[in-house]
DRENKOL-275570 format. One record per residue: residue in one letter; x negated, y negated, z negated of N, C-alpha, C in turn. Coordinates in steps of 0.2 Angstrom, whole numbers, padded with zeros to 4 digits, always signed. Last residue first. Layout:
BEGIN
AXYZXYZXYZ
...
END
This chain:
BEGIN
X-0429+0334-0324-0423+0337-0325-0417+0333-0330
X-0445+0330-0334-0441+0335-0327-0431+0334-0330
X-0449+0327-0346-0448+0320-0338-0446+0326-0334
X-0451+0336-0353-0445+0331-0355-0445+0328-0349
X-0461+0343-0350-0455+0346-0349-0449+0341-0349
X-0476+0341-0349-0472+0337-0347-0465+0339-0347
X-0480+0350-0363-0481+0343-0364-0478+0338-0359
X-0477+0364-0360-0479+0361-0354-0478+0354-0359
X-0475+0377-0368-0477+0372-0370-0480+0366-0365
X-0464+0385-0361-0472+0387-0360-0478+0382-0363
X-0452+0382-0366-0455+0387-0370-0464+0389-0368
X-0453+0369-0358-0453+0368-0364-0456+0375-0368
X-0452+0376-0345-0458+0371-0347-0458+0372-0353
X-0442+0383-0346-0447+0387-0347-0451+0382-0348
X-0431+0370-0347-0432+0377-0354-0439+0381-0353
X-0432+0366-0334-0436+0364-0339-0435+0366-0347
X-0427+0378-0327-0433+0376-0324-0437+0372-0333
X-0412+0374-0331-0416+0380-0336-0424+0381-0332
X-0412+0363-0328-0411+0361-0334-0412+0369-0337
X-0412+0364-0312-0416+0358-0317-0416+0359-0324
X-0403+0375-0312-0410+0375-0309-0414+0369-0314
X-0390+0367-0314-0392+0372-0319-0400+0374-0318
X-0390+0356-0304-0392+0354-0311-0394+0361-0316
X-0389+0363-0293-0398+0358-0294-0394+0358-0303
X-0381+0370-0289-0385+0374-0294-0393+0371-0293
X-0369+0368-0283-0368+0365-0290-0374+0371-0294
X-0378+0352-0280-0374+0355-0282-0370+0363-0279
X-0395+0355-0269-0388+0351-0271-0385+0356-0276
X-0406+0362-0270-0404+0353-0271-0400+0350-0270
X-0407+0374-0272-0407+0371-0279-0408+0365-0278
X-0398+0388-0264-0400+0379-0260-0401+0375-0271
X-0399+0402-0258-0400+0399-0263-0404+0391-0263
X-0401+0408-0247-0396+0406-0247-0398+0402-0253
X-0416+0417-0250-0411+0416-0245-0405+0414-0249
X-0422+0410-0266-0421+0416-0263-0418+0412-0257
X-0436+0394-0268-0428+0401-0268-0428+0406-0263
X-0452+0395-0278-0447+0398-0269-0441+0399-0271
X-0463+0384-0285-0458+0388-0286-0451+0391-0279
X-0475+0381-0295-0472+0381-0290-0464+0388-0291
X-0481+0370-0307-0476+0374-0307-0475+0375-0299
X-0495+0367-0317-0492+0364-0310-0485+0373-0309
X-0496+0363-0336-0494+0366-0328-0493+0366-0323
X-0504+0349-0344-0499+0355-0345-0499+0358-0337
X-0512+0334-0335-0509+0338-0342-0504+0343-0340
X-0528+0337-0326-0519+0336-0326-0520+0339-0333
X-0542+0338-0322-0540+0332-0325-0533+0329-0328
X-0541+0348-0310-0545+0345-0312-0544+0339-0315
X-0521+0355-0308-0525+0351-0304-0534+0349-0311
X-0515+0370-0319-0517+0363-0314-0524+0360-0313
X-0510+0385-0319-0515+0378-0321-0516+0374-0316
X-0494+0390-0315-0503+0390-0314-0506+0385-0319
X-0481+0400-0312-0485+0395-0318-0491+0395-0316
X-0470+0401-0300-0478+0403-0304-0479+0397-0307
X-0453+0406-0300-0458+0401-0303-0465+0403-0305
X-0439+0413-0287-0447+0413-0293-0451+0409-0294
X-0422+0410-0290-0428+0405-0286-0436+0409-0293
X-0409+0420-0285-0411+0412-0288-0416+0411-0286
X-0399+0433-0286-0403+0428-0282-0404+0422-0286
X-0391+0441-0293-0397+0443-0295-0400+0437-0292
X-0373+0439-0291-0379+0444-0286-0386+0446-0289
X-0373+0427-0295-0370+0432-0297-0375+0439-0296
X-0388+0417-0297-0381+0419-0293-0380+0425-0296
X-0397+0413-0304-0394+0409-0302-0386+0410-0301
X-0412+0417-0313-0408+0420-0309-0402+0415-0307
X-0429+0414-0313-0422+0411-0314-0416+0414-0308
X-0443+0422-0316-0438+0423-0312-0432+0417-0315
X-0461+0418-0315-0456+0419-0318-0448+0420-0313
X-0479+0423-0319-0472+0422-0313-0466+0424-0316
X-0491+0415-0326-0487+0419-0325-0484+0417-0319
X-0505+0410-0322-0504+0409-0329-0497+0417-0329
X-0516+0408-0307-0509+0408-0309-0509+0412-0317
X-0527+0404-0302-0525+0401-0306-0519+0400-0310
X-0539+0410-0294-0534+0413-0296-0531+0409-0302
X-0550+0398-0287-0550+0403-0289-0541+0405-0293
X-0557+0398-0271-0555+0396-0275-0550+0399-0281
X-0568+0409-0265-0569+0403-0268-0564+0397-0271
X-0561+0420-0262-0569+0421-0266-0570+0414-0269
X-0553+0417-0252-0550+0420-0259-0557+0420-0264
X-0561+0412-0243-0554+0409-0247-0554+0411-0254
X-0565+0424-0237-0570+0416-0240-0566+0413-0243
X-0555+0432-0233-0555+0433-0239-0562+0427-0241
X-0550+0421-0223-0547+0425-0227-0549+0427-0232
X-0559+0421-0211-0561+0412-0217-0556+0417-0225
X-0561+0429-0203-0564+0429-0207-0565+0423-0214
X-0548+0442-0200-0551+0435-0201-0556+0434-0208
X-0543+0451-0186-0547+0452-0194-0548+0445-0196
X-0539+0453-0174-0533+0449-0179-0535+0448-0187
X-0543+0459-0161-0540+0462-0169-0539+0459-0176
X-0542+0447-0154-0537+0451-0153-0536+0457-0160
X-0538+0430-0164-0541+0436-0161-0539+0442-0157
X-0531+0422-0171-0525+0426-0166-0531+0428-0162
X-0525+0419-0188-0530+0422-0183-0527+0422-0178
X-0513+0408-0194-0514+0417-0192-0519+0414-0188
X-0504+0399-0209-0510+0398-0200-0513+0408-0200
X-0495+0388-0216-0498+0394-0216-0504+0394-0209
X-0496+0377-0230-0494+0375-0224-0500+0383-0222
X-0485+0369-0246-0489+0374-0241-0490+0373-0235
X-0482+0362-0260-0482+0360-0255-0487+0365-0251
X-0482+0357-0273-0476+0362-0273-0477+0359-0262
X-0493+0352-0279-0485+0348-0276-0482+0353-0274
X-0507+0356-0271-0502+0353-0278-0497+0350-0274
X-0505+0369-0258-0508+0362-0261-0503+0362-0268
X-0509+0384-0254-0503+0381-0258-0508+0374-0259
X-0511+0394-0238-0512+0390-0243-0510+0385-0248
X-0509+0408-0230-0504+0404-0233-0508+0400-0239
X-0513+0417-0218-0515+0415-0225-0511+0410-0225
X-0507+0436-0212-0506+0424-0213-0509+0424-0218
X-0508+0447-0206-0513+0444-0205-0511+0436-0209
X-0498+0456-0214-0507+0455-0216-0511+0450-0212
X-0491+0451-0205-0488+0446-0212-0493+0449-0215
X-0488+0460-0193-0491+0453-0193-0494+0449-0199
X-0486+0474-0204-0489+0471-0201-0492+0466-0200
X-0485+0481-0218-0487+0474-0218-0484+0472-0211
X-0491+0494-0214-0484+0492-0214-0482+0484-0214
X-0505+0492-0215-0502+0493-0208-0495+0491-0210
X-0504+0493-0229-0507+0487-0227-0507+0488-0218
X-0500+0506-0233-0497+0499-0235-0500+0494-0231
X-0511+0512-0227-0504+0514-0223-0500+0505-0226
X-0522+0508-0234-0521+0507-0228-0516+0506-0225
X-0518+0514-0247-0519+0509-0246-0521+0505-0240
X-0522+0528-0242-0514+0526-0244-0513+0517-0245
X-0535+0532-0239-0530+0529-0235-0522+0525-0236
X-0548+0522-0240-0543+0522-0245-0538+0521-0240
X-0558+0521-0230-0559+0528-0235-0551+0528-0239
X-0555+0505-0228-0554+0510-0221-0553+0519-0227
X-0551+0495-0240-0558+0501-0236-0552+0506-0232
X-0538+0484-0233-0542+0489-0239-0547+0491-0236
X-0540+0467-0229-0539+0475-0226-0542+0477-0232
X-0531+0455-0242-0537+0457-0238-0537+0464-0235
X-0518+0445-0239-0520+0451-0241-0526+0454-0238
X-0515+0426-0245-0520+0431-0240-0520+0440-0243
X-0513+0414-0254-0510+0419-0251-0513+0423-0245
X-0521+0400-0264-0522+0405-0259-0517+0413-0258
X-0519+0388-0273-0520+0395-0274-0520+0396-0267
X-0521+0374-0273-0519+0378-0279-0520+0383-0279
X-0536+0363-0267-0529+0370-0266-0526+0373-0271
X-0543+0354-0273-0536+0351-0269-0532+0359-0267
X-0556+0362-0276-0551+0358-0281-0544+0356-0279
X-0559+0361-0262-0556+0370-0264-0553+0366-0271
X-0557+0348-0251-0562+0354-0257-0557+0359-0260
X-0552+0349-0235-0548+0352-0242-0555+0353-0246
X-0551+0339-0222-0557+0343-0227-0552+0342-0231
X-0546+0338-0204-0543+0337-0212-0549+0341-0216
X-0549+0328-0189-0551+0337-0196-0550+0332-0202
X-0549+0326-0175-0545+0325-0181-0545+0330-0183
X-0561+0327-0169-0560+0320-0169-0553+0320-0175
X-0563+0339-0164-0567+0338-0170-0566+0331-0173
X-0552+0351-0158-0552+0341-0157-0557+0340-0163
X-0545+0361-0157-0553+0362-0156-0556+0355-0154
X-0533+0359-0161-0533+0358-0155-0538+0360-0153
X-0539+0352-0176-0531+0354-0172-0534+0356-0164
X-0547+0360-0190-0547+0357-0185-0543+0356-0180
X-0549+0358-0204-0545+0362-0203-0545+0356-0195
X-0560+0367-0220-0560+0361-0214-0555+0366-0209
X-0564+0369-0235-0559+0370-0228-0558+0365-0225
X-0577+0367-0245-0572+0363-0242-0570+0370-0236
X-0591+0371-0251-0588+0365-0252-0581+0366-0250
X-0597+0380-0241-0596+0383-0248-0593+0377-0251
X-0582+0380-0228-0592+0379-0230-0592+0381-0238
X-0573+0388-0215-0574+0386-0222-0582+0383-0224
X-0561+0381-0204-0567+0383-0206-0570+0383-0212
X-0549+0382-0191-0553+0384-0196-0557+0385-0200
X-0544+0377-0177-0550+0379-0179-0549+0377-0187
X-0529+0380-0170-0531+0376-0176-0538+0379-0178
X-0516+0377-0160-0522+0379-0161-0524+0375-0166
X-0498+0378-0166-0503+0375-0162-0510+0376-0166
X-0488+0393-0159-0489+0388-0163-0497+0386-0161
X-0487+0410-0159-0486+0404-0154-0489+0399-0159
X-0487+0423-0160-0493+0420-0158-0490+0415-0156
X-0475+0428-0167-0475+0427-0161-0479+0426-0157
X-0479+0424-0179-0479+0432-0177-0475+0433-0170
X-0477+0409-0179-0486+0414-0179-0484+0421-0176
X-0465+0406-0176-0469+0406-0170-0474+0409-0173
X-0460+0411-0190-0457+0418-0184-0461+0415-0179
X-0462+0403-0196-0466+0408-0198-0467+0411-0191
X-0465+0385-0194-0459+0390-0192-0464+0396-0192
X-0474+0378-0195-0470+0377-0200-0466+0383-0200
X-0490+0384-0191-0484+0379-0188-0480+0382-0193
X-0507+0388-0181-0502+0387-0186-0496+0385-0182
X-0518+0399-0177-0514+0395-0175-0507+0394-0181
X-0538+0400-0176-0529+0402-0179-0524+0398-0176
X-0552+0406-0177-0548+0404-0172-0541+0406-0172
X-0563+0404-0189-0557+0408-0187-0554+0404-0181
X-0578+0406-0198-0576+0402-0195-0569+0407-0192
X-0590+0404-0213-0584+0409-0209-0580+0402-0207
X-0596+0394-0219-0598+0403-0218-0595+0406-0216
X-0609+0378-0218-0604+0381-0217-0603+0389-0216
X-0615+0369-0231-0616+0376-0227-0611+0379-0225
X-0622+0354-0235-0618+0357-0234-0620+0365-0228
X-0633+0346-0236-0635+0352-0238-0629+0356-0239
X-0621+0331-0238-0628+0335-0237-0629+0341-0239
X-0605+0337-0234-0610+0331-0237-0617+0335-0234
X-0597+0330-0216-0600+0335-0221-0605+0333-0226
X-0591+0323-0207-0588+0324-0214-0592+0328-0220
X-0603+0325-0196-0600+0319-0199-0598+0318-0206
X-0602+0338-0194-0605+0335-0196-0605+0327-0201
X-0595+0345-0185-0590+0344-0191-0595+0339-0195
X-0600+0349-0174-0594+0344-0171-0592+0341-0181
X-0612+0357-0178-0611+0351-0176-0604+0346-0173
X-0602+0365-0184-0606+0362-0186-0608+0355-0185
X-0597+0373-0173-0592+0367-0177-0596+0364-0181
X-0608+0377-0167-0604+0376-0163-0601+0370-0169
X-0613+0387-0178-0618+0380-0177-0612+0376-0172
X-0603+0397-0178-0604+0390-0184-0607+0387-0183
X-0601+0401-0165-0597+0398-0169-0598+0393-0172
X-0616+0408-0166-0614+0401-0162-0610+0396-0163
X-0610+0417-0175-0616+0412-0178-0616+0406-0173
X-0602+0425-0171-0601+0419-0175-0605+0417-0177
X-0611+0430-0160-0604+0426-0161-0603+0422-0164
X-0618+0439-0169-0619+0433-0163-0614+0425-0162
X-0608+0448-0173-0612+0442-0180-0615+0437-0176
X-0605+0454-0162-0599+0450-0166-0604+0445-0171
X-0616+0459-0157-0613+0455-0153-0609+0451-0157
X-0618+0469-0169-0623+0464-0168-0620+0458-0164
END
């Protein structure tokens, strides 16, 4: 009862700082005390800089410092997808033990924008449960087609490609895509082989933009 307190001042709390941005009959439903930054290893360090998070049924709102004067709103249209692993039931233990092992890296949610572009943020409560995490996951939704591999290096290393659907109103696929360690696909000599079987799978996945790549 104390905890649901809580957060219910919380979200009157940012409500009214968030007002402004907000449309009408907006609702805001989970709020999170996080800290981001580019560099992973400061979050699982708790370091990096404060950032109120907040979800409404519309939008994440991302507020720096607990500054209500500079907040970014994401409609959930503008996310590609979401990275977050939610706790199991407590009852499922071996689903649990995996989800201890995880450690810190249960707690990151990792948001993907279009464009092959992310930026992550950790709770930093003390029991590290977050609440805008699985709101996230509920509202924007699962958009990924496949996950592909291009191998590169001798080794097996190269770079994974999700296929999603794209942005509201886009033609063919939004492509994201991670190298491995060591694996550099922007310079030679593994941007051109990267560019030119990158745009074989467009083509095989019938993407109508494959010819403008590469």
């Amino acid at each position: 009862m104390f905890k649901e307190f809580l957060t219910r001042r919380a979200l009157a709390r940012a409500a009214r700082g968030l007002a402004p941005r907000m449309e009408q009959n907006e609702q805001l439903i989970a709020f999170d005390i996080c800290r981001t930054s580019s560099d992973l290893g400061e979050l699982f360090r708790n370091r990096g800089i404060r950032v109120d998070v907040v979800v409404s049924d519309q939008a994440l709102y991302l507020v720096r410092n607990g500054d209500t004067r500079t907040v970014d709103r994401l409609l959930f249209d503008d996310i590609a997808r979401v990275g977050y692993t939610p706790p199991p039931s407590p009852d499922d233990m071996a689903a649990s033990l995996q989800y201890a092992m995880l450690g810190p890296m249960a707690k990151l949610i990792v948001v993907h924008l279009w464009g092959n572009s992310s930026f992550a943020f950790m709770p930093y409560q003390r029991n590290g449960r977050s609440e805008v995490g699985p709101e996230l996951l509920s509202r924007v939704p699962d958009r990924t087609v496949a996950t592909h591999r291009i191998e590169l290096l001798p080794d097996g290393r190269g770079v994974t490609v999700i296929q999603s659907t794209g942005p509201r109103g886009s033609i063919g696929f939004n492509w994201d895509f991670t190298p491995d360690d060591g694996v550099d696909v922007d310079g030679e000599p593994l941007s051109s082989e990267f560019k030119k079987r990158m745009n074989q799978l467009m083509r095989d996945a019938g993407d109508p933009n494959a010819e403008k790549r590469g």
